[in-house]
Structures are given as C-alpha cells and as structure tokens.
ROVO-55937 format. One record per residue (C-alpha): residue number from 0; x, y, z. Coordinates in pm, 1 decimal, m for minus. Example, Ala and Ser with C-alpha at 12.3 -4.5 7.8 and 13.67 -1.06 7.14 Angstrom:
// ROVO-55937
<atom 0 <1230.0 m450.0 780.0>>
<atom 1 <1367.0 m106.0 714.0>>
***
This chain:
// ROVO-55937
<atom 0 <m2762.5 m6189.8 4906.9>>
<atom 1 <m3073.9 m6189.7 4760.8>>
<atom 2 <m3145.3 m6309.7 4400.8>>
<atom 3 <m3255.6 m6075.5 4157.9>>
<atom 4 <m3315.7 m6346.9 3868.3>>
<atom 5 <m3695.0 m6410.0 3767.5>>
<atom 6 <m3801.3 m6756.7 3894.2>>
<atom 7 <m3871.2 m6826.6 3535.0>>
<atom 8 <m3453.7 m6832.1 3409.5>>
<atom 9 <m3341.2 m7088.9 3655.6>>
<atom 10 <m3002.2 m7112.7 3426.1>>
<atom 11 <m2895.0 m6789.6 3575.1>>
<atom 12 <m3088.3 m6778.0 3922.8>>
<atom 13 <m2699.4 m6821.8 4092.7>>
<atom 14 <m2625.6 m6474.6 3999.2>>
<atom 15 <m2609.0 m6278.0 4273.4>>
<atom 16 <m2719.4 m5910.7 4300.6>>
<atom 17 <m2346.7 m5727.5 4280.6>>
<atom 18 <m2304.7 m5901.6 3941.7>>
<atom 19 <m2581.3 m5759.7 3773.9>>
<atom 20 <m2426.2 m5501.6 3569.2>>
<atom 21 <m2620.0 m5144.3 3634.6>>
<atom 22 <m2655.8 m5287.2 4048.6>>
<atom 23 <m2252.2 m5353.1 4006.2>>
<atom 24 <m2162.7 m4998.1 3822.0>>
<atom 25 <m2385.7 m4775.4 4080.2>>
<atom 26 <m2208.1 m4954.1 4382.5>>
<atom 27 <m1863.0 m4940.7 4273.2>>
<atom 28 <m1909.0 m4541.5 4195.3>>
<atom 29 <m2054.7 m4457.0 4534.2>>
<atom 30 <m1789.6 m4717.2 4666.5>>
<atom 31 <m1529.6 m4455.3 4492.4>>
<atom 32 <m1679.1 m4120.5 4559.1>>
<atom 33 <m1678.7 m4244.3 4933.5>>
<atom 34 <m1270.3 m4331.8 4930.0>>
<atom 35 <m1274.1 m4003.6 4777.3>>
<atom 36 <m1411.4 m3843.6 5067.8>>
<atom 37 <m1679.8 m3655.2 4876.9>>
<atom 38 <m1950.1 m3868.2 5046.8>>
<atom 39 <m1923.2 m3875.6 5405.2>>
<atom 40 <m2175.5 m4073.1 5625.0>>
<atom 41 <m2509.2 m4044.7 5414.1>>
<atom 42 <m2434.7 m3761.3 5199.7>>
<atom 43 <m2515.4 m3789.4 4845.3>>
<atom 44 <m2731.6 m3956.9 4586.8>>
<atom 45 <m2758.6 m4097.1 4208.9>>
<atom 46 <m3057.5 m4172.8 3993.5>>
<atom 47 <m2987.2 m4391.9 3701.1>>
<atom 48 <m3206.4 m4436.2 3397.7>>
<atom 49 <m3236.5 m4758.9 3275.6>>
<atom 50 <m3394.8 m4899.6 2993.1>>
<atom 51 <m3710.2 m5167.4 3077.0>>
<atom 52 <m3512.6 m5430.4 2830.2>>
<atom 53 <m3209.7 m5400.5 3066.1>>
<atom 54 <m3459.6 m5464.9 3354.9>>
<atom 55 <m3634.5 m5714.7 3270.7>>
<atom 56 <m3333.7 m5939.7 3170.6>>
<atom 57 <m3292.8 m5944.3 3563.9>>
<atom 58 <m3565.3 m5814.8 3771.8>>
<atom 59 <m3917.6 m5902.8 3741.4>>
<atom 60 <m4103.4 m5558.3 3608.9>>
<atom 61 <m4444.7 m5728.0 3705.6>>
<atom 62 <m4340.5 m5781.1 4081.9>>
<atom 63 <m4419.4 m5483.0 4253.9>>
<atom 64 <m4277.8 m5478.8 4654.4>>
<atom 65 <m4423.7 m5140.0 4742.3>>
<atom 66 <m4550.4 m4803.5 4598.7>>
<atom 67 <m4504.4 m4486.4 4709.8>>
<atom 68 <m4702.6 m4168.1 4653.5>>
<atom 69 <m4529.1 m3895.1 4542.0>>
<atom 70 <m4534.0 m3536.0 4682.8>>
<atom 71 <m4468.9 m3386.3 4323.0>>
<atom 72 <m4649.5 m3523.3 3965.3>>
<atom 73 <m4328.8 m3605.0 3739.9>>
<atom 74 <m4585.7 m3725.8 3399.1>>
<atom 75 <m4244.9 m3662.4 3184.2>>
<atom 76 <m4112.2 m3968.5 3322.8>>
<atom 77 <m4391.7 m4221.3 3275.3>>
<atom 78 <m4304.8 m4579.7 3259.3>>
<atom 79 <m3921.3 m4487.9 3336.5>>
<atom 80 <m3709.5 m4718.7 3551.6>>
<atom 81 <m3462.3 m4576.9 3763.4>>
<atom 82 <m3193.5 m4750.7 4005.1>>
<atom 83 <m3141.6 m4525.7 4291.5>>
<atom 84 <m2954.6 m4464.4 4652.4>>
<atom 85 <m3172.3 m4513.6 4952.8>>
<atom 86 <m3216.9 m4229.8 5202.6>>
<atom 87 <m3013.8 m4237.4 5474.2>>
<atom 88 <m2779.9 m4450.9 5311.0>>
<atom 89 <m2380.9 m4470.6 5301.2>>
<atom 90 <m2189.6 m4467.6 4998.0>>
<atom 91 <m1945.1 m4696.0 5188.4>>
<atom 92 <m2207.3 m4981.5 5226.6>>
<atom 93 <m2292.0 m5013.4 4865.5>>
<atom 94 <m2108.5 m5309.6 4799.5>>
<atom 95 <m2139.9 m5528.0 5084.9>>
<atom 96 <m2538.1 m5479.0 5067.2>>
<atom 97 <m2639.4 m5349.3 4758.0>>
<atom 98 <m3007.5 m5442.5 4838.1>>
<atom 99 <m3018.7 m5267.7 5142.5>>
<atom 100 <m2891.6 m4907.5 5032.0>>
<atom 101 <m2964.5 m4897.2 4657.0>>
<atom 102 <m3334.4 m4987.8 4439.6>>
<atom 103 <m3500.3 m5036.4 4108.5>>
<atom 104 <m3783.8 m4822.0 4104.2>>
<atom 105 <m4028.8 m4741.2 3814.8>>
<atom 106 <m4245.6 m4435.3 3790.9>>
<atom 107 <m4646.5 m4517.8 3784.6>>
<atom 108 <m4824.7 m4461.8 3453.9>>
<atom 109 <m5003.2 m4132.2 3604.5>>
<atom 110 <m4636.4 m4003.4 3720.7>>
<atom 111 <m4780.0 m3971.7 4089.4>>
<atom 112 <m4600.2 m4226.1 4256.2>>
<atom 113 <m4341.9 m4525.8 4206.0>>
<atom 114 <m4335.8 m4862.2 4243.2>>
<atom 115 <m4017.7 m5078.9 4424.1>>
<atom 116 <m3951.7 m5356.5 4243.2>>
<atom 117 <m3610.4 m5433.7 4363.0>>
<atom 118 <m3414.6 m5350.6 4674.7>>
<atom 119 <m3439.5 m5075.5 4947.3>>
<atom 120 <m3463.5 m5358.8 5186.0>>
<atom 121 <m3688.0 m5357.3 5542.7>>
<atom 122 <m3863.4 m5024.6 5433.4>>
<atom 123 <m3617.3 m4775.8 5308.8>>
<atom 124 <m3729.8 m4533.2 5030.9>>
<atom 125 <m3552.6 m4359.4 4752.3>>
<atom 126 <m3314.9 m4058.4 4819.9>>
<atom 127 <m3427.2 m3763.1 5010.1>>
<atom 128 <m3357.9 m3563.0 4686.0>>
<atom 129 <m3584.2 m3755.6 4475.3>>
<atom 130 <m3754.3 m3447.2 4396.4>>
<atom 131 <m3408.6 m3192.9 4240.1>>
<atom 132 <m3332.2 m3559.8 4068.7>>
<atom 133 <m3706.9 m3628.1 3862.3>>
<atom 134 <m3694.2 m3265.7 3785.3>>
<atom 135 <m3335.2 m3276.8 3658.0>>
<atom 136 <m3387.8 m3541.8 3492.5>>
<atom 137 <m3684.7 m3389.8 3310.3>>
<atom 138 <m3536.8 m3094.8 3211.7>>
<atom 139 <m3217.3 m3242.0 3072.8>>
<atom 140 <m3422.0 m3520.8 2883.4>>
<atom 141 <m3555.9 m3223.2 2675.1>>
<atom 142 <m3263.0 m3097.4 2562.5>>
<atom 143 <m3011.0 m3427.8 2555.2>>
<atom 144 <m3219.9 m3745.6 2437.2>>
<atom 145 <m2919.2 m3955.7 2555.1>>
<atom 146 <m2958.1 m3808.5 2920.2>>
<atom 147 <m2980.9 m4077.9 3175.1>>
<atom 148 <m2773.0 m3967.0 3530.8>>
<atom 149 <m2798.0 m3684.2 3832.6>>
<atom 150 <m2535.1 m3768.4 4074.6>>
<atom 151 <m2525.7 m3540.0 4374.9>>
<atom 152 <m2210.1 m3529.0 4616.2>>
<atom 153 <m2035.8 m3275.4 4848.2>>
<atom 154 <m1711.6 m3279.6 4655.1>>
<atom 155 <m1475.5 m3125.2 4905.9>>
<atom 156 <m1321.3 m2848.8 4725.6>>
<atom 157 <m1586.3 m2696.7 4534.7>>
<atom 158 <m1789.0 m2672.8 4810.8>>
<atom 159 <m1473.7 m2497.4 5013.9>>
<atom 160 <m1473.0 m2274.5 4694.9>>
<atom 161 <m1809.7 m2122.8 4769.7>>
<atom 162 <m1725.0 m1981.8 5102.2>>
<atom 163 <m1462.4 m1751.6 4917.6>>
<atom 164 <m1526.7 m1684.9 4596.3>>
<atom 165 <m1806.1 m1466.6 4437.1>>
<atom 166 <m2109.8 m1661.8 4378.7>>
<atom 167 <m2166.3 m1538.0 4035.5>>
<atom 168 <m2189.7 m1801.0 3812.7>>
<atom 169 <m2049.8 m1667.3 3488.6>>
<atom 170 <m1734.9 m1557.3 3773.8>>
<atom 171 <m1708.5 m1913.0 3892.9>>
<atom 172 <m1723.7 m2038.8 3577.2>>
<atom 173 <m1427.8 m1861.2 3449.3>>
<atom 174 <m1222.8 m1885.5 3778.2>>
<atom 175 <m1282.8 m2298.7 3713.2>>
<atom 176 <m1177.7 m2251.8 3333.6>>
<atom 177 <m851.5 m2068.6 3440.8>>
<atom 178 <m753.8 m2358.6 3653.3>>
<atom 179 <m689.9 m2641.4 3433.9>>
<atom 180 <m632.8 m2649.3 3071.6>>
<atom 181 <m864.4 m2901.6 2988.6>>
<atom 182 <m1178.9 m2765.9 3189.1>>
<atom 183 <m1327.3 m2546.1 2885.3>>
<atom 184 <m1335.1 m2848.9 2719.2>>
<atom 185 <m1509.9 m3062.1 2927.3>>
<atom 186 <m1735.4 m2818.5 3073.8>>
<atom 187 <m1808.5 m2553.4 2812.4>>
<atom 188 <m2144.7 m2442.4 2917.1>>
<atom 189 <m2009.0 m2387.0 3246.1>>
<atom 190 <m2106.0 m2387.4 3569.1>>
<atom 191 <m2465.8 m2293.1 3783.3>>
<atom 192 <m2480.7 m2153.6 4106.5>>
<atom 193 <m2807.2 m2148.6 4321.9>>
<atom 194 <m2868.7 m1954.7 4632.7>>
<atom 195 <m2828.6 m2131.3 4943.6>>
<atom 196 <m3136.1 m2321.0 4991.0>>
<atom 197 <m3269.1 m2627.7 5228.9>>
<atom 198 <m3201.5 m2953.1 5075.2>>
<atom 199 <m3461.6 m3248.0 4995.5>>
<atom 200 <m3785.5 m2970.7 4903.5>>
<atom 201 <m3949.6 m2954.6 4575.2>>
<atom 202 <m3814.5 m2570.9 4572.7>>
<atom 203 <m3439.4 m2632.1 4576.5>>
<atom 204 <m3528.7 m2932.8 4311.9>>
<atom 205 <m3670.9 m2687.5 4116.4>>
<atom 206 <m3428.2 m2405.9 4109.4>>
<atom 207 <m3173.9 m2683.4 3978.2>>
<atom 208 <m3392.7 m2819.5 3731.5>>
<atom 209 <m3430.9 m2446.1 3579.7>>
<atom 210 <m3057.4 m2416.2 3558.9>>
<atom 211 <m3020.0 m2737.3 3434.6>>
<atom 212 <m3189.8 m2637.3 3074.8>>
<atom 213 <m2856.0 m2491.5 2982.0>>
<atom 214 <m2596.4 m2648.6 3212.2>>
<atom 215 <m2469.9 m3002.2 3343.4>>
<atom 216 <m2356.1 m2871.3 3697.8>>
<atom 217 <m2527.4 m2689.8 3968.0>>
<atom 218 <m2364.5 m2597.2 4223.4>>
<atom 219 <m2516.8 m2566.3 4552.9>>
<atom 220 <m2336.6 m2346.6 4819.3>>
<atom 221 <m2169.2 m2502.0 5099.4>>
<atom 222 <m2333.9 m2839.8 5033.0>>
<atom 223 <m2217.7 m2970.0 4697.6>>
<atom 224 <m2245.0 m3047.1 4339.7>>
<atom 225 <m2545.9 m3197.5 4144.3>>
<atom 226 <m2417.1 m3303.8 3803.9>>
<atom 227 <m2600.9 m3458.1 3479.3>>
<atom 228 <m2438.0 m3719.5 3217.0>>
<atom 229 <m2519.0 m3970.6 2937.2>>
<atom 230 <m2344.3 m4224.8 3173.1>>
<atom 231 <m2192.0 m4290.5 3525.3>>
<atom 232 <m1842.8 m4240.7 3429.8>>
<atom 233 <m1923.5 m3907.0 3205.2>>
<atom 234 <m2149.8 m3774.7 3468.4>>
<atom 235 <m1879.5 m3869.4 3748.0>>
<atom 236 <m1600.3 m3735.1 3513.7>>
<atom 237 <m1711.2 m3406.3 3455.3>>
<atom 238 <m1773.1 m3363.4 3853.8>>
<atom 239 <m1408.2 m3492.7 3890.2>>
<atom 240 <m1292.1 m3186.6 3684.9>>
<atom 241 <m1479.5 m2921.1 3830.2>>
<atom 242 <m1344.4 m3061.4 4176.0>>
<atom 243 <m984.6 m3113.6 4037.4>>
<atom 244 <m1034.2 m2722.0 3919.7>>
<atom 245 <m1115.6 m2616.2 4280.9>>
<atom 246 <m845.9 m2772.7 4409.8>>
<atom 247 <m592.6 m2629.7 4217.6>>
<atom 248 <m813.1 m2293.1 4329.5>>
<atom 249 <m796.6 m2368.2 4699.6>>
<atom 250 <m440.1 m2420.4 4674.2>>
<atom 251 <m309.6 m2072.3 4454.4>>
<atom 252 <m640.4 m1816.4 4574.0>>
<atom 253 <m408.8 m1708.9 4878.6>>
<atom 254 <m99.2 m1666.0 4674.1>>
<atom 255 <30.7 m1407.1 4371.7>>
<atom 256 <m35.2 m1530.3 4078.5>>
<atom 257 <239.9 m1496.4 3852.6>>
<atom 258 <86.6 m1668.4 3496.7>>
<atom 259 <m255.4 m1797.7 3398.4>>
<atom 260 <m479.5 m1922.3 3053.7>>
<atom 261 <m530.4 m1611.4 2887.5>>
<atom 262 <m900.8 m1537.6 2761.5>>
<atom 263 <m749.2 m1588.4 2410.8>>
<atom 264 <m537.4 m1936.8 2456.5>>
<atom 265 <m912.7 m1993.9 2656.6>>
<atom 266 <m1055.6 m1934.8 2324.7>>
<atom 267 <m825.2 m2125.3 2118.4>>
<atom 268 <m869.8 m2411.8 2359.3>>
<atom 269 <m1256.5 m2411.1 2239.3>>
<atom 270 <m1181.3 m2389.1 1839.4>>
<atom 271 <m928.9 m2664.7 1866.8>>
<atom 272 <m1145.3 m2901.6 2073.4>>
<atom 273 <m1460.7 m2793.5 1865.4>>
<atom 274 <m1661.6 m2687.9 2141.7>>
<atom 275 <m1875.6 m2348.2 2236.9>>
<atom 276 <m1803.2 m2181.6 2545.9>>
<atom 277 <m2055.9 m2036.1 2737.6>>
<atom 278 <m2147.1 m1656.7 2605.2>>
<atom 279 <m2060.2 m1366.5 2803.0>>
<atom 280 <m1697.2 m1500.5 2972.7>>
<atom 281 <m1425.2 m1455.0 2786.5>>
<atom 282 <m1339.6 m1132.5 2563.7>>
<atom 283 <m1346.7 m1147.1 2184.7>>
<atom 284 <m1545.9 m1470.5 2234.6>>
<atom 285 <m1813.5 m1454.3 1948.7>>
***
C-alpha cells in the first residue's frame, strides 16, 4: 500500500493507508453497505468533510497530484477537504485498495476546481455525483454547522417502495412513520421525493440540494437514497431506518392491515422524544 505519512514524520511513515482513521471509517462503511446489498457493482457514493488539522496530521496538504476543473462553481466550500469514492468504483474493493477507489480532495480557493492530494490512483476522479454532493453539502452547511456527510446508495427496499406507493412526499413520509415506532424520532422532518431524473447532472444535484434545506433524505425514484449527517454512522443510521421502514412496508402493503401507530400515539411519540414532526402529516399535530 502506499504511505500516506509526510516524509517529514518518519516515526509514523509505517502506517499504512487503511489505518488512517477517516481512510479506515469510509472503507469499512462502503465495505458494509456492499454486504448489505445496497451497493451493487459501482453504485453509490460518500463525500466526507474533514477538517485540514485532521489532514494534515497524515497527508501532505501542499502536495497536489492533480486538479480538476469543475463543471459547476461551489465558492461555499472554499478551502474544504473532502475524502470521497472514485467513479466507477465498488464498494466491495474499499478495503483491499483504499487508494485506488477512494481520495482526499480539497476544493480550490476560487471554488472552480479541486485538487487530489491523496488517492484515486492511475487517473480516477471523484464520484460521478460530485455535483448533487457539493450542492448538498452547501445547502445543509447553512442550516446545520455540524454538517459534514452525503452518502448516496440504492437501498433495496426503499427504492422497491417507489414503484408502488404514491410519490407524494408528505404520503411517503407518513407511510415510513407508520412502520416502525422509532422512525418519527429519528427522522422527524421526514422524507423528500424528487421526480425521476438522470443521475450525475448538475440538475438532479440541484433539485436535491433544494430539498435538502429542510430535510436529511431525498429520495430518488427507482434509484435510491441520498442522505445527510453530522457523521458516518448518523448519516448511515438514519438511511438504515428509512430502509428498515420499507421493508416492513414491502412485506404488509399486499396484506389487511389489522393495527397500526395511530396519528395520536405518532404524536405522543414526538412530545416524549422532544422532537417536531414535519407540519402538515398527522392530525391535531400543532
């Protein structure tokens, strides 16, 4: 593997790539949402914030490999590093070759391109969806200072959930809510849903971004999930629930239902937990 250490800390220049900690977190939670079966082939992507101190400790910020121009000005994110999954990368490959399929990037001073500083070995670029994640990220940055993850997948159920059930997002919102107890409290702004659009443009990255002002998941039909987080395990978390909610949908939408979460337990759910559900769901919500 190849070191990541500056030449300047020979001390610690045995450490190999996987051991780094943000390299070793983004590989083993691709390496999951793979077993998982959410990820097949190349499908899916993450963008990770990281903070220039937590770079720098490993990676040498002055040490640019390549740059890349940019097909859309992102001057909200400045200066920012990022550690992200190569296009045309699999999930399942993370681990074994972490410098092949995943890079340290940092966004020029002007916002119009990025630099490599780490990784996406023998020419490979950033995700295809670079675009949805920079605007994502912008957009949740101004209303969640603690903000730092977009993690797309095609999480099997949820998708299977948009082929049958109305795509009306306050709708699918409450249809996810009904399925699990704990679902209004992990997700009480909801859910988005975007028309079907084609993947990897600056137009379907910015119809998410919009929806992503007041919301943590967008859905896209029959393709996936794009969901936002302080940290890897939140971010992946609160996907896990909407997907564990459209499971339990997948499994009862063909049969009578006998009992379900009433609007009201819905809304003592919310004043017990201390959260605010979405407006204009649940009946004799205030």
């Amino acid at each position: 593997m190849t070191l990541v250490f500056k030449v300047d800390e020979p001390a610690r220049s045995n450490l190999s790539a996987i051991e780094v900690p943000f390299i070793r977190e983004m590989a083993d939670i691709t390496y999951h949402m793979w077993k998982l079966g959410w990820d097949e082939r190349n499908g899916g992507n993450i963008s990770y914030l990281l903070d220039e101190s937590e770079v720098s400790k490993y990676i040498d910020t002055q040490k640019v490999i390549r740059t890349i121009d940019l097909t859309f000005p992102v001057e909200p994110l400045a200066s920012k590093y990022f550690i992200v999954t190569g296009s045309g990368k699999y999930f399942k490959n993370m681990i074994s070759d972490p410098e092949s399929n995943l890079g340290v990037i940092r966004v020029s001073s002007t916002g119009k391109s990025i630099d490599i500083l780490w990784g996406l070995n023998d020419g490979a670029v950033p995700t295809s969806e670079l675009a949805s994640h920079f605007m994502s990220h912008i957009e949740r940055l101004r209303v969640d200072p603690t903000h730092r993850v977009v993690m797309h997948t095609h999480s099997t159920n949820t998708l299977a959930m948009t082929f049958i059930h109305d795509l009306d997002e306050l709708m699918f919102t409450r249809t996810l809510w009904e399925m699990c107890t704990e679902c209004i409290v992990v997700f009480p702004d909801g859910v988005s849903v975007i028309p079907w659009m084609v993947p990897g443009s600056n137009e379907i990255g910015r119809e998410t971004a919009k929806k992503m002002k007041d919301h943590r998941i967008v859905i896209w039909p029959q393709h996936g999930i794009f969901g936002t987080g302080s940290t890897l395990d939140e971010t992946f978390g609160l996907i896990e629930t909407v997907e564990k909610a459209a499971q339990i949908y997948m499994l009862v939408a063909q049969h009578p239902i006998k009992q379900q979460i009433t609007d009201q337990q819905l809304i003592d759910l919310a004043k017990t937990f201390g959260v605010t559900p979405v407006a204009g769901i649940l009946q004799g919500n205030a």
